[in-house]
PDBQT receptor file of N, H, CA, C and O in Angstrom, charges set to zero:
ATOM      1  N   UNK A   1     -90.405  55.817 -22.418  1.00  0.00    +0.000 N 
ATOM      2  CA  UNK A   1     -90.270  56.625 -23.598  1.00  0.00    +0.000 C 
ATOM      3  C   UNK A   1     -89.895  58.058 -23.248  1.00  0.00    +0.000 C 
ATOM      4  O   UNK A   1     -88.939  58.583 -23.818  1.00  0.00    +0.000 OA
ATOM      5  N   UNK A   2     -90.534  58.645 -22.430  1.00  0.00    +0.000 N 
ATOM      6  H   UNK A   2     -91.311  58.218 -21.967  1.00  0.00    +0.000 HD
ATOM      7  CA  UNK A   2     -89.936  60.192 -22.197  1.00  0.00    +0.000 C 
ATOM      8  C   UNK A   2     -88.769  59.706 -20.903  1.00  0.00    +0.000 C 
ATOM      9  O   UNK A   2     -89.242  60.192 -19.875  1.00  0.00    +0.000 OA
ATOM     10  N   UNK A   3     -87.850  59.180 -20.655  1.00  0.00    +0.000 N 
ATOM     11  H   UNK A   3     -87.466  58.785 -21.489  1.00  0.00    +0.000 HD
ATOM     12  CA  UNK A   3     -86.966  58.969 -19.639  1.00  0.00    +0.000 C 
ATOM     13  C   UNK A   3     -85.878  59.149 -20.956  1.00  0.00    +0.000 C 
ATOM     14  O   UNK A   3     -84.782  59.706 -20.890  1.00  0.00    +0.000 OA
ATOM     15  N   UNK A   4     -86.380  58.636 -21.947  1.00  0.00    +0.000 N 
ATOM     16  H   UNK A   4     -87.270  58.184 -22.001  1.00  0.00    +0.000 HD
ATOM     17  CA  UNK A   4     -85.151  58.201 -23.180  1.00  0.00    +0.000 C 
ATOM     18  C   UNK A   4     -85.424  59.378 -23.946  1.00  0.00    +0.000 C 
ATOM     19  O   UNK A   4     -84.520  59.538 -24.766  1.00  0.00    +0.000 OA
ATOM     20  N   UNK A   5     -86.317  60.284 -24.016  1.00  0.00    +0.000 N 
ATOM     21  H   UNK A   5     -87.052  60.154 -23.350  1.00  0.00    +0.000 HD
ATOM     22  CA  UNK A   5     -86.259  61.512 -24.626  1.00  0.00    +0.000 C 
ATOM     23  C   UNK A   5     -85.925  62.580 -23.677  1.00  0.00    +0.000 C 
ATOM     24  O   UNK A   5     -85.676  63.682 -24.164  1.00  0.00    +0.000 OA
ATOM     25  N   UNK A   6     -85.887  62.463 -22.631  1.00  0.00    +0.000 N 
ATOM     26  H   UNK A   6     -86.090  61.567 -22.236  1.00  0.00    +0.000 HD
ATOM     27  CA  UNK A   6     -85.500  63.587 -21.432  1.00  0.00    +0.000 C 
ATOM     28  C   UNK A   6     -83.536  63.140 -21.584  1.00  0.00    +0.000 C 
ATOM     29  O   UNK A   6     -82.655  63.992 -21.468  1.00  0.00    +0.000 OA
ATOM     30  N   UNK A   7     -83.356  62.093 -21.775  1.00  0.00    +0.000 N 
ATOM     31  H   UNK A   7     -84.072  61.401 -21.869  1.00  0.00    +0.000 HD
ATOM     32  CA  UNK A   7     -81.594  61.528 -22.100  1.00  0.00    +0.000 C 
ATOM     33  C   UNK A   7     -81.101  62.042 -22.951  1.00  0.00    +0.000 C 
ATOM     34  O   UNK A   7     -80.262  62.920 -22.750  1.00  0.00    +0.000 OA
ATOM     35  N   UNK A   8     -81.422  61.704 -24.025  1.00  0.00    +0.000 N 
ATOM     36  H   UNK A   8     -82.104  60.991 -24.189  1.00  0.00    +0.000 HD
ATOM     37  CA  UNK A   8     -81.571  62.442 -25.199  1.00  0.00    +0.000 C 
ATOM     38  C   UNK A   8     -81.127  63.884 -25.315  1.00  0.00    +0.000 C 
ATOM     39  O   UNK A   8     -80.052  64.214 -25.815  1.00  0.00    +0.000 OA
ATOM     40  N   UNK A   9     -82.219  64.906 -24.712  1.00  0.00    +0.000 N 
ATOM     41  H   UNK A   9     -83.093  64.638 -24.305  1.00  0.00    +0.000 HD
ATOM     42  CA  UNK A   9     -82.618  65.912 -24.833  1.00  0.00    +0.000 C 
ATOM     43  C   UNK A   9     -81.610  66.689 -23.705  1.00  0.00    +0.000 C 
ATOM     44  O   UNK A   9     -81.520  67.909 -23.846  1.00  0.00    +0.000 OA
ATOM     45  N   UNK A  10     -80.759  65.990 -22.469  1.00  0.00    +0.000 N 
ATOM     46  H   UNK A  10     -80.832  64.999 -22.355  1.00  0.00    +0.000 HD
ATOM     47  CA  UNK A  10     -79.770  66.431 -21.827  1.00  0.00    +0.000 C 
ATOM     48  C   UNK A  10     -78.408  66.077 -22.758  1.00  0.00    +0.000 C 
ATOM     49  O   UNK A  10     -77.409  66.795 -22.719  1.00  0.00    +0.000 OA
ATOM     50  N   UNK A  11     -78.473  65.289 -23.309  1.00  0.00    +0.000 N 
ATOM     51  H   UNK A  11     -79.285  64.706 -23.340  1.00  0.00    +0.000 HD
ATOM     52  CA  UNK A  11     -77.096  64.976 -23.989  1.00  0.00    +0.000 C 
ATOM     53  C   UNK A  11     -76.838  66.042 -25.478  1.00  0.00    +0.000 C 
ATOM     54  O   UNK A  11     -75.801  66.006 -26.139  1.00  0.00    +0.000 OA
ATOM     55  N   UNK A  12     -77.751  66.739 -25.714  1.00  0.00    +0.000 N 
ATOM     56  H   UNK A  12     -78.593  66.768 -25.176  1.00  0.00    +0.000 HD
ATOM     57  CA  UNK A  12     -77.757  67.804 -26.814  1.00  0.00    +0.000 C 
ATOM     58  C   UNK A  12     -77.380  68.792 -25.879  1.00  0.00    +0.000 C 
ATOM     59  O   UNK A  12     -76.350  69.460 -25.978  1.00  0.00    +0.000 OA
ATOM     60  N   UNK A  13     -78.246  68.890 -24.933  1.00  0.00    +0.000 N 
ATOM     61  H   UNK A  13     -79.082  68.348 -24.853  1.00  0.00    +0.000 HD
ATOM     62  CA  UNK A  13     -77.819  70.702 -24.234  1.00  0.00    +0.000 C 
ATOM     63  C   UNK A  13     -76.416  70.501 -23.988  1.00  0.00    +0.000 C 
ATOM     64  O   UNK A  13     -75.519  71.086 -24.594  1.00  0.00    +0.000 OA
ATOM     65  N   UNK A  14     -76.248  69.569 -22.984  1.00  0.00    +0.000 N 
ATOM     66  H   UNK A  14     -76.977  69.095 -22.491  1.00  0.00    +0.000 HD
ATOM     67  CA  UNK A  14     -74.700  69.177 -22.299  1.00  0.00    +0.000 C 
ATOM     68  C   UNK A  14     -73.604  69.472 -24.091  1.00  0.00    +0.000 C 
ATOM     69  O   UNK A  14     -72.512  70.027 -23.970  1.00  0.00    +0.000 OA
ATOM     70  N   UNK A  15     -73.987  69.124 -25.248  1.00  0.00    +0.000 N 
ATOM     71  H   UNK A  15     -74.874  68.673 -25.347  1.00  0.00    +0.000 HD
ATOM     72  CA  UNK A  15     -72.799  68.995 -26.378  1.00  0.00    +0.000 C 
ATOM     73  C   UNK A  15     -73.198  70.265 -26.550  1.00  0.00    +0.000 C 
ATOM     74  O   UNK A  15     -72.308  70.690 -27.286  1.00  0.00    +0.000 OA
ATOM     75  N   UNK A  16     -74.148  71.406 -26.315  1.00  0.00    +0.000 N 
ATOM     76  H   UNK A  16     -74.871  71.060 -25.717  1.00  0.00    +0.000 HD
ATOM     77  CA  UNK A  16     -74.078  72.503 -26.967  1.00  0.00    +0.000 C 
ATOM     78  C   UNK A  16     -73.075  73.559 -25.857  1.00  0.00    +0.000 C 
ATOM     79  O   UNK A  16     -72.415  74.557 -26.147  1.00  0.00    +0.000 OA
ATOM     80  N   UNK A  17     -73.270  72.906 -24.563  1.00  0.00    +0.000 N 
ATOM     81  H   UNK A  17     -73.806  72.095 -24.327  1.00  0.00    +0.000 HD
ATOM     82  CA  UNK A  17     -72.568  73.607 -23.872  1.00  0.00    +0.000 C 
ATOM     83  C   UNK A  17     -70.993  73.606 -23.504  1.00  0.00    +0.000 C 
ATOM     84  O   UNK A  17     -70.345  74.573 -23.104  1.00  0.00    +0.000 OA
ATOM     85  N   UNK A  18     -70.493  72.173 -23.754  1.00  0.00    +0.000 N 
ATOM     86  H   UNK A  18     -71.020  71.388 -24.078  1.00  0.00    +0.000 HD
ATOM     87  CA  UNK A  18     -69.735  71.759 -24.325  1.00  0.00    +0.000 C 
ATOM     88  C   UNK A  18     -68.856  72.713 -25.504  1.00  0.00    +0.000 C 
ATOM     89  O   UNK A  18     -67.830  73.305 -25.170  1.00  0.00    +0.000 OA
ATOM     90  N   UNK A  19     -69.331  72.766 -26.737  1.00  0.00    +0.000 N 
ATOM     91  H   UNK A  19     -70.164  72.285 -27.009  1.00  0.00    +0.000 HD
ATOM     92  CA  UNK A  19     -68.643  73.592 -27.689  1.00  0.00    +0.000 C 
ATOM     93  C   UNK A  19     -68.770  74.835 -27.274  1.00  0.00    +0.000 C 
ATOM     94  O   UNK A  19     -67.647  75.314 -27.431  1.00  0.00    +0.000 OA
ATOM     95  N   UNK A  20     -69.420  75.596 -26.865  1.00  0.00    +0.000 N 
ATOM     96  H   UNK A  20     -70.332  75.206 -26.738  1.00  0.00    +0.000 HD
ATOM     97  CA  UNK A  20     -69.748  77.055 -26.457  1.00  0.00    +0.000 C 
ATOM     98  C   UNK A  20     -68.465  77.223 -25.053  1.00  0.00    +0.000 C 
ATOM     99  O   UNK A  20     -67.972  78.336 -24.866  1.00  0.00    +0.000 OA
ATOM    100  N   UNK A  21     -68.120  76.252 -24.335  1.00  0.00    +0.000 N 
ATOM    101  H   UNK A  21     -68.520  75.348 -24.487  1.00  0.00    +0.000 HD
ATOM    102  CA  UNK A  21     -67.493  76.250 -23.273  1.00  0.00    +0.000 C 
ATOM    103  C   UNK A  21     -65.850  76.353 -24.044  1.00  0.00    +0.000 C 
ATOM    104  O   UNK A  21     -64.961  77.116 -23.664  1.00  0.00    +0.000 OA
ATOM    105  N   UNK A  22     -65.736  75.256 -25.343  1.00  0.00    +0.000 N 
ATOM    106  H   UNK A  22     -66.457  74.636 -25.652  1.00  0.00    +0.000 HD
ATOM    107  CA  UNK A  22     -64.373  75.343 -25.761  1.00  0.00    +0.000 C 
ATOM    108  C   UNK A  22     -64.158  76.560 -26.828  1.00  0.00    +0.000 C 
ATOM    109  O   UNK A  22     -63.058  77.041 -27.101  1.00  0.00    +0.000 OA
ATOM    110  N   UNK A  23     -65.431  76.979 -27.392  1.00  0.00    +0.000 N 
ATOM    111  H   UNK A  23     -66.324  76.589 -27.171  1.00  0.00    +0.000 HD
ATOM    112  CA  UNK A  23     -65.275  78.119 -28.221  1.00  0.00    +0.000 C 
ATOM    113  C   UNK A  23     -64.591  79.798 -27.367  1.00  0.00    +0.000 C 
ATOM    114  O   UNK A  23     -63.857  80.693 -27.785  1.00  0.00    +0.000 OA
ATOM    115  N   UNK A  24     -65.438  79.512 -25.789  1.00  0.00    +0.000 N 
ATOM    116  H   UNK A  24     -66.035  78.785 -25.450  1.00  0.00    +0.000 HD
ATOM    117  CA  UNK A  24     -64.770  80.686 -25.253  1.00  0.00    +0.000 C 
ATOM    118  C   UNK A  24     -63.455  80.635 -24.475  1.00  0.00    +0.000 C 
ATOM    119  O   UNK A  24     -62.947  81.441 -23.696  1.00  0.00    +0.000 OA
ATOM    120  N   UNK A  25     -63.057  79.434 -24.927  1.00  0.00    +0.000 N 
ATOM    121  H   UNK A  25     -63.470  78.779 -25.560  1.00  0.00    +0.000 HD
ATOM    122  CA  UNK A  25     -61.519  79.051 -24.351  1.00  0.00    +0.000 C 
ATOM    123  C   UNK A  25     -60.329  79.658 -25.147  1.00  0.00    +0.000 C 
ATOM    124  O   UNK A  25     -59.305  80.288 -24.882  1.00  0.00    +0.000 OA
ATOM    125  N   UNK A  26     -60.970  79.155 -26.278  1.00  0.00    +0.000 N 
ATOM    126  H   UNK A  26     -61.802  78.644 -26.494  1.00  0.00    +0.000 HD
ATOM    127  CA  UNK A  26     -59.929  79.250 -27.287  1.00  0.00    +0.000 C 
ATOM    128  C   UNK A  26     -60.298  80.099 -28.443  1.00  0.00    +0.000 C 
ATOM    129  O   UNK A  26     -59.878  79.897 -29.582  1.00  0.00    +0.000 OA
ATOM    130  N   UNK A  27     -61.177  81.150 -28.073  1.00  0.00    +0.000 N 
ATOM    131  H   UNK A  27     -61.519  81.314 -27.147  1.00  0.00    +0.000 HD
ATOM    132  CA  UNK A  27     -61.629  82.339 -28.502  1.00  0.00    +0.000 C 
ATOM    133  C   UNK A  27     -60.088  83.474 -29.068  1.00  0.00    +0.000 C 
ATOM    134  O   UNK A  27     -60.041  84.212 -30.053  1.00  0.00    +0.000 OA
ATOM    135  N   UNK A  28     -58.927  83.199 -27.938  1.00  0.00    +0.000 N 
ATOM    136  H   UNK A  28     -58.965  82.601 -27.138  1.00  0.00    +0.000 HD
ATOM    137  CA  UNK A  28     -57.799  84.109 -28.430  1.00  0.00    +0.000 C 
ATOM    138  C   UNK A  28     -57.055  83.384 -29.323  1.00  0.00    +0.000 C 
ATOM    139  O   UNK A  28     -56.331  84.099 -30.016  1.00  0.00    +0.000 OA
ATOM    140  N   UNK A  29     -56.972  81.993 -29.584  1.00  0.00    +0.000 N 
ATOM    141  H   UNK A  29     -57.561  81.413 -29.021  1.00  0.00    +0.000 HD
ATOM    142  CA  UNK A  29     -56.565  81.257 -30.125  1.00  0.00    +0.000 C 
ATOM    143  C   UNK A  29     -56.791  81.308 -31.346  1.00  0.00    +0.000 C 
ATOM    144  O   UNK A  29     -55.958  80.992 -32.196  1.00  0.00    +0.000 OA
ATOM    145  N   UNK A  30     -58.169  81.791 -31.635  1.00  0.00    +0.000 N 
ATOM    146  H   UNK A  30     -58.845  82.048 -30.944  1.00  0.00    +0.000 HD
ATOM    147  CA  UNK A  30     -58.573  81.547 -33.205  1.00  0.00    +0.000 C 
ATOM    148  C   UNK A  30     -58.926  80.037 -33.609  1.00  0.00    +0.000 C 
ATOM    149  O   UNK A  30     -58.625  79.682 -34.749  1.00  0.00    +0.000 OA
ATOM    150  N   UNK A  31     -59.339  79.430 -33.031  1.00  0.00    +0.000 N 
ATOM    151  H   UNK A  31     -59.583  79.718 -32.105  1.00  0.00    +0.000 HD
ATOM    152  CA  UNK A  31     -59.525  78.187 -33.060  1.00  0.00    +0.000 C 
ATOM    153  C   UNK A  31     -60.882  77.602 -32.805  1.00  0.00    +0.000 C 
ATOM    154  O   UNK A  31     -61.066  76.498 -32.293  1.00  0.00    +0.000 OA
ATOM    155  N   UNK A  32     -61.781  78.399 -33.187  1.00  0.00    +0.000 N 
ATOM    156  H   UNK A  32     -61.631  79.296 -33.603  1.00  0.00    +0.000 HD
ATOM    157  CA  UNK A  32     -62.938  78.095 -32.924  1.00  0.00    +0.000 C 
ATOM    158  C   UNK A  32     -64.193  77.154 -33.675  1.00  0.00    +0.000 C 
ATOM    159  O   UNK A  32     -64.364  77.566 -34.822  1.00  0.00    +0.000 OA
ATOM    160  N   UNK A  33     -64.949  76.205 -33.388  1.00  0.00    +0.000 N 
ATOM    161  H   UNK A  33     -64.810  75.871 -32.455  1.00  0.00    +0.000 HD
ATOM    162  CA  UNK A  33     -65.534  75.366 -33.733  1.00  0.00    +0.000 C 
ATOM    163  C   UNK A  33     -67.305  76.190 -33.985  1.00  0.00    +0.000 C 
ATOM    164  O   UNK A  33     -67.817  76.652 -32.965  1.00  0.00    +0.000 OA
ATOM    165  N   UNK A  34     -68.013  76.297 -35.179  1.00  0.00    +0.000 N 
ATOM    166  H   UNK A  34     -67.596  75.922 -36.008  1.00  0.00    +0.000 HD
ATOM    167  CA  UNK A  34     -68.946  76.381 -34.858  1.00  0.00    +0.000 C 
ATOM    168  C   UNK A  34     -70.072  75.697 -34.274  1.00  0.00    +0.000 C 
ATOM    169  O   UNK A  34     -70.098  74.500 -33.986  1.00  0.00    +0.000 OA
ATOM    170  N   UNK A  35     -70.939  76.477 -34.128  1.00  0.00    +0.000 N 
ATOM    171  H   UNK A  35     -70.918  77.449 -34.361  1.00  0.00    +0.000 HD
ATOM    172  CA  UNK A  35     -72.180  75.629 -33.381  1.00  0.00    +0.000 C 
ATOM    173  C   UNK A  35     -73.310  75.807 -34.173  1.00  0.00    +0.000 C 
ATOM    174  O   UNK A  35     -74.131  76.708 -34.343  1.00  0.00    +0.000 OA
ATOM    175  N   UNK A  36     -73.092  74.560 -34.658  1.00  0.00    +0.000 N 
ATOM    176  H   UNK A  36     -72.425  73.828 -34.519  1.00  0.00    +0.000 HD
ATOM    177  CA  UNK A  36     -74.908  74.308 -35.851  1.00  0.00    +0.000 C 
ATOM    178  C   UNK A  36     -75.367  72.256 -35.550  1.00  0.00    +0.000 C 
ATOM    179  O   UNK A  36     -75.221  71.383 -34.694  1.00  0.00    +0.000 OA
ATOM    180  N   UNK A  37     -75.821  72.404 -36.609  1.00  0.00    +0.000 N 
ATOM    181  H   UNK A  37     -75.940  73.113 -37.304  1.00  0.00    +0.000 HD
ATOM    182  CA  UNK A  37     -76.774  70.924 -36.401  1.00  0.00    +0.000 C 
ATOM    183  C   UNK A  37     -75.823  70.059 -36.628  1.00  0.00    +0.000 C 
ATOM    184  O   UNK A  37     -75.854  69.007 -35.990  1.00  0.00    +0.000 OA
ATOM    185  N   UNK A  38     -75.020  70.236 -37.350  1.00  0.00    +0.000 N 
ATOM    186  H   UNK A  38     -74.995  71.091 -37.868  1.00  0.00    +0.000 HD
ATOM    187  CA  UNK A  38     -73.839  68.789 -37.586  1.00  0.00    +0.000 C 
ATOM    188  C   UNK A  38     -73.061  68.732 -36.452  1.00  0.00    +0.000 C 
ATOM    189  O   UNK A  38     -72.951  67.579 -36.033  1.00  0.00    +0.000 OA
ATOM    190  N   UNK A  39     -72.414  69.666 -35.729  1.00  0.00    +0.000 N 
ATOM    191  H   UNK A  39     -72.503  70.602 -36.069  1.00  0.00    +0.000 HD
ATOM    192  CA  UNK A  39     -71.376  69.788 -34.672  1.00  0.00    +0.000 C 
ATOM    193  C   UNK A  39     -72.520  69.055 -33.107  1.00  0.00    +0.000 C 
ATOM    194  O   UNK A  39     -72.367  67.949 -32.590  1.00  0.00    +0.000 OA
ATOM    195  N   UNK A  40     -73.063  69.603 -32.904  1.00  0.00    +0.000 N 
ATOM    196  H   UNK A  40     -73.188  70.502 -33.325  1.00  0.00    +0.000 HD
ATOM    197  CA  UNK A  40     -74.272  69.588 -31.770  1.00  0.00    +0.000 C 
ATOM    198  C   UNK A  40     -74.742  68.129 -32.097  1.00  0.00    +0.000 C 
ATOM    199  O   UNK A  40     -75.457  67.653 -31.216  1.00  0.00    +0.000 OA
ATOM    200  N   UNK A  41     -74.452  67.165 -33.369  1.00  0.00    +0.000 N 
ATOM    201  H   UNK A  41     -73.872  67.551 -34.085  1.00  0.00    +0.000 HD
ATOM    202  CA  UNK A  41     -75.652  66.203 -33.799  1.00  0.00    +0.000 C 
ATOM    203  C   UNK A  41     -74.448  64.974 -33.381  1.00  0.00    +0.000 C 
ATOM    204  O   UNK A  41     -74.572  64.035 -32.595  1.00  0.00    +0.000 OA
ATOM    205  N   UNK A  42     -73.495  65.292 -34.056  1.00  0.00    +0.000 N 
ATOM    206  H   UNK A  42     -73.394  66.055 -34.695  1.00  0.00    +0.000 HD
ATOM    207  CA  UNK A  42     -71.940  64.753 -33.711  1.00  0.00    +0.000 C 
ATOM    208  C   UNK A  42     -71.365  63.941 -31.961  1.00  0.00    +0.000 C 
ATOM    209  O   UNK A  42     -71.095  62.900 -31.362  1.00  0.00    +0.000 OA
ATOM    210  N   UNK A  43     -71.513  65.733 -31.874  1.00  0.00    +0.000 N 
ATOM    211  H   UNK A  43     -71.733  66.578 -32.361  1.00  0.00    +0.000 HD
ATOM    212  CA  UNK A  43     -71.373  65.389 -30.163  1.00  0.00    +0.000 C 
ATOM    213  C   UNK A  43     -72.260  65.007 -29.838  1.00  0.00    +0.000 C 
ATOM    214  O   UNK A  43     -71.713  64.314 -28.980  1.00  0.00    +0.000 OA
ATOM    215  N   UNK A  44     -73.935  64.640 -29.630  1.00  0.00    +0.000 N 
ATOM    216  H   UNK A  44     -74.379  65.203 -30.327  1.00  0.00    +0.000 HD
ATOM    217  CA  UNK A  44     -74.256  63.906 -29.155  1.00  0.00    +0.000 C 
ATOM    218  C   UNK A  44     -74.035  62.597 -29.472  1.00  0.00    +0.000 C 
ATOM    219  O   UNK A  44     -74.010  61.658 -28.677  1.00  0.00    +0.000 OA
ATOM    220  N   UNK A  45     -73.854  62.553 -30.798  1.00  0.00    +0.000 N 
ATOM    221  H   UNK A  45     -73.874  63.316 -31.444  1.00  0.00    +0.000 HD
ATOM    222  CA  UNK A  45     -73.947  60.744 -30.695  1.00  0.00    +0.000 C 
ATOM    223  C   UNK A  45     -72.898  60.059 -30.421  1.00  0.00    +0.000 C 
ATOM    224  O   UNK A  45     -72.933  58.943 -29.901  1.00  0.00    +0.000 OA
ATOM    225  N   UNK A  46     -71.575  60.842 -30.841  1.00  0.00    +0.000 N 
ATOM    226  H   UNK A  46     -71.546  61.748 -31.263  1.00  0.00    +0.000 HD
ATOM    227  CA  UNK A  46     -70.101  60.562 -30.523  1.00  0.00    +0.000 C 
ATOM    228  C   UNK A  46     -69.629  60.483 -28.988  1.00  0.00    +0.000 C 
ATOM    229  O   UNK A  46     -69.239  59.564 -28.268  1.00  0.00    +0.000 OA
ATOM    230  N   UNK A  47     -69.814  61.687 -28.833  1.00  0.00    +0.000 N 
ATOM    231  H   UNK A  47     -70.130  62.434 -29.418  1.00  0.00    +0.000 HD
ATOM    232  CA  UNK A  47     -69.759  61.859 -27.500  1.00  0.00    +0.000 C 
ATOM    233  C   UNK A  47     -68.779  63.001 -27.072  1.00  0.00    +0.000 C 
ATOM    234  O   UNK A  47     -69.320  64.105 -27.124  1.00  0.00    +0.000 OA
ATOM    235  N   UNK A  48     -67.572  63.016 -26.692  1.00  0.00    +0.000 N 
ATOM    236  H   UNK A  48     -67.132  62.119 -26.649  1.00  0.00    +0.000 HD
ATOM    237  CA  UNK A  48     -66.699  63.702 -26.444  1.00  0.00    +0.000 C 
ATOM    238  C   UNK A  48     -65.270  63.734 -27.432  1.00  0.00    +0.000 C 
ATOM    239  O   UNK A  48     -64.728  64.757 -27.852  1.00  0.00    +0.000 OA
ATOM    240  N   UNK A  49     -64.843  62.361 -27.665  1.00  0.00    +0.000 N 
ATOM    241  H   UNK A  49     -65.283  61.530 -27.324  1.00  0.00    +0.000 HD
ATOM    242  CA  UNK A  49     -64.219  62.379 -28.666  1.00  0.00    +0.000 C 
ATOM    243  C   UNK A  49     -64.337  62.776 -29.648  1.00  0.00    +0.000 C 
ATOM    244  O   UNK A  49     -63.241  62.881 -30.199  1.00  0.00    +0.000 OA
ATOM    245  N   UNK A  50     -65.634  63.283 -30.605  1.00  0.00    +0.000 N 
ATOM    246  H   UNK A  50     -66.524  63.197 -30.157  1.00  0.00    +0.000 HD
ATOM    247  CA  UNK A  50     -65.889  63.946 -31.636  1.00  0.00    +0.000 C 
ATOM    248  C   UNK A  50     -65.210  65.362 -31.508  1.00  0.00    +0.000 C 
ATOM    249  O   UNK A  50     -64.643  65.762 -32.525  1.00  0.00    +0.000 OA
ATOM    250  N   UNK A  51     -65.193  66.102 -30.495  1.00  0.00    +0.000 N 
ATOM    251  H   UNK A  51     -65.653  65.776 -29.669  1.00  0.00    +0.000 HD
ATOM    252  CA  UNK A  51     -64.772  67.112 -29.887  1.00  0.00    +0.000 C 
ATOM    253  C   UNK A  51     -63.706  67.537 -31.005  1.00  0.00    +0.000 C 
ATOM    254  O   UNK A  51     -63.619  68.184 -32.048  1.00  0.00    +0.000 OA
ATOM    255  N   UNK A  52     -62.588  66.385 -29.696  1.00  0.00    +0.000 N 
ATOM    256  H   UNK A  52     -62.659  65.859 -28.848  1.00  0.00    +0.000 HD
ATOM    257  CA  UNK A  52     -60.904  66.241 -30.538  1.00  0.00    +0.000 C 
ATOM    258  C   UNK A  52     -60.832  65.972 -32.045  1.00  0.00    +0.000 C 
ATOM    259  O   UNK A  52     -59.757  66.125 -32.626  1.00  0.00    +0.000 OA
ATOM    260  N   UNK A  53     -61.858  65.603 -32.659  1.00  0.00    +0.000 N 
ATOM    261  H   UNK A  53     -62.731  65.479 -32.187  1.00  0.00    +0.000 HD
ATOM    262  CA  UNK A  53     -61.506  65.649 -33.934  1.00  0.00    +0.000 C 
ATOM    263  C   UNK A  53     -61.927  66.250 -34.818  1.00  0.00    +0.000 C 
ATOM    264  O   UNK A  53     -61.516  66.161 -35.975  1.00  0.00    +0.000 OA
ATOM    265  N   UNK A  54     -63.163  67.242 -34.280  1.00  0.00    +0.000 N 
ATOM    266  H   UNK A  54     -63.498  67.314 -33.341  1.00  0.00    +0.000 HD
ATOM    267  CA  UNK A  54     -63.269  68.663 -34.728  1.00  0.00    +0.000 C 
ATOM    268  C   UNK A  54     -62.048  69.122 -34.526  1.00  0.00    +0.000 C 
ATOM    269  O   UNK A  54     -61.474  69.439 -35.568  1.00  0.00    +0.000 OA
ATOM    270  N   UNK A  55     -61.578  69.238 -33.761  1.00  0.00    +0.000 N 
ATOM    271  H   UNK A  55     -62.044  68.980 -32.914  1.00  0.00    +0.000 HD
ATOM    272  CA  UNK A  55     -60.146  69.659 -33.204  1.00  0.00    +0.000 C 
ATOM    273  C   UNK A  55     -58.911  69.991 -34.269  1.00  0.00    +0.000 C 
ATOM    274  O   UNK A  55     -58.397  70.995 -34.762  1.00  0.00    +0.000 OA
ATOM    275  N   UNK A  56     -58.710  68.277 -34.343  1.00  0.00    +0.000 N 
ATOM    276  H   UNK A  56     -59.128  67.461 -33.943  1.00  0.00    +0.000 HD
ATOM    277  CA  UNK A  56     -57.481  68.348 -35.801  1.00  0.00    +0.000 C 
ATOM    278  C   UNK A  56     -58.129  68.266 -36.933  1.00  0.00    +0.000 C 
ATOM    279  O   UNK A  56     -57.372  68.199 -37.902  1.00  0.00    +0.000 OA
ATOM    280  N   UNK A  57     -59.521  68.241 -37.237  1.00  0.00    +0.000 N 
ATOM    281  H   UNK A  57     -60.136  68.296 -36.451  1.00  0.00    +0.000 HD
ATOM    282  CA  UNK A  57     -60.152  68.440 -38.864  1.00  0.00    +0.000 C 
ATOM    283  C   UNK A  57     -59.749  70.283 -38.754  1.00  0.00    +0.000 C 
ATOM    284  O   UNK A  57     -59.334  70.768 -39.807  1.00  0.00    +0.000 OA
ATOM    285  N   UNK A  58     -59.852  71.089 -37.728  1.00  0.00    +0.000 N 
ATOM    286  H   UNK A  58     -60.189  70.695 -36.873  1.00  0.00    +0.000 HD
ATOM    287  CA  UNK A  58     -59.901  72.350 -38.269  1.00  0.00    +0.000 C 
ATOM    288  C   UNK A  58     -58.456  72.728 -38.411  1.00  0.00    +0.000 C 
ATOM    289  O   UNK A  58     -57.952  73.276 -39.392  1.00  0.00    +0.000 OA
ATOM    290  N   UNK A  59     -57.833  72.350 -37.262  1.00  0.00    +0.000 N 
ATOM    291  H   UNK A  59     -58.243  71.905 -36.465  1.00  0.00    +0.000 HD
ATOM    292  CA  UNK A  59     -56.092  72.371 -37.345  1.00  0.00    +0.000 C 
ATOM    293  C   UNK A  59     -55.583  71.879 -38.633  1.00  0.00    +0.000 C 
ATOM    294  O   UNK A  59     -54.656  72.572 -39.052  1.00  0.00    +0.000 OA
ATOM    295  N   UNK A  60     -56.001  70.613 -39.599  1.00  0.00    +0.000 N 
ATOM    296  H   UNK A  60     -56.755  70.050 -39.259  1.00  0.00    +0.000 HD
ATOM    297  CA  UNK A  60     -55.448  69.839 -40.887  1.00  0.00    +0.000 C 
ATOM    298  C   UNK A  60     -55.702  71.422 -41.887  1.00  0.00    +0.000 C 
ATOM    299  O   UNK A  60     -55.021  72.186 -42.571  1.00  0.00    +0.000 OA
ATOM    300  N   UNK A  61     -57.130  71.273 -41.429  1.00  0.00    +0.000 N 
ATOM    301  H   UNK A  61     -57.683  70.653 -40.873  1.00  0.00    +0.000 HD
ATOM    302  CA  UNK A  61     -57.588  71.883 -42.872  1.00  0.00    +0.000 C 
ATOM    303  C   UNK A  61     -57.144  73.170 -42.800  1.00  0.00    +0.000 C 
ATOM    304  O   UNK A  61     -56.555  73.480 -43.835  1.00  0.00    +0.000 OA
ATOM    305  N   UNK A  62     -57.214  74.398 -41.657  1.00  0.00    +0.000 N 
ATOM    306  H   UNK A  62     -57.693  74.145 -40.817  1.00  0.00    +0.000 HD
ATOM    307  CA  UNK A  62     -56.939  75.823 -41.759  1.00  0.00    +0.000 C 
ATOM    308  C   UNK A  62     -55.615  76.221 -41.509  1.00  0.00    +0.000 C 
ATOM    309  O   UNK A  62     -55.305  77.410 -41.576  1.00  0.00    +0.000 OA
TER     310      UNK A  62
């Protein structure tokens, strides 16, 4: 039980660091993704591909 909450609990930090890593990429870009509970909740369960489609949801829509 805590092996699967310690998993867990790395796969949130890893997606928060994750967006914070592409937010200061593409910081000149203007292209930035925030970081709250849906984005962070996303990438964990998605995984990485959620990423890319934050990606073109913000590219469609802005």
């Amino acid at each position: 039980m805590i092996k699967k909450s310690l998993n867990v609990l790395k796969k949130i930090v890893i997606s928060g660091f994750l967006l914070y890593g592409y937010n200061l990429i593409t910081a000149p870009l203007n292209i930035m993704i925030p970081i709250n509970l849906i984005t962070i909740s996303s990438l964990t369960i998605l995984g990485f591909p959620a990423l890319f489609a934050f990606i073109l949801i913000h590219i469609i829509i802005f």
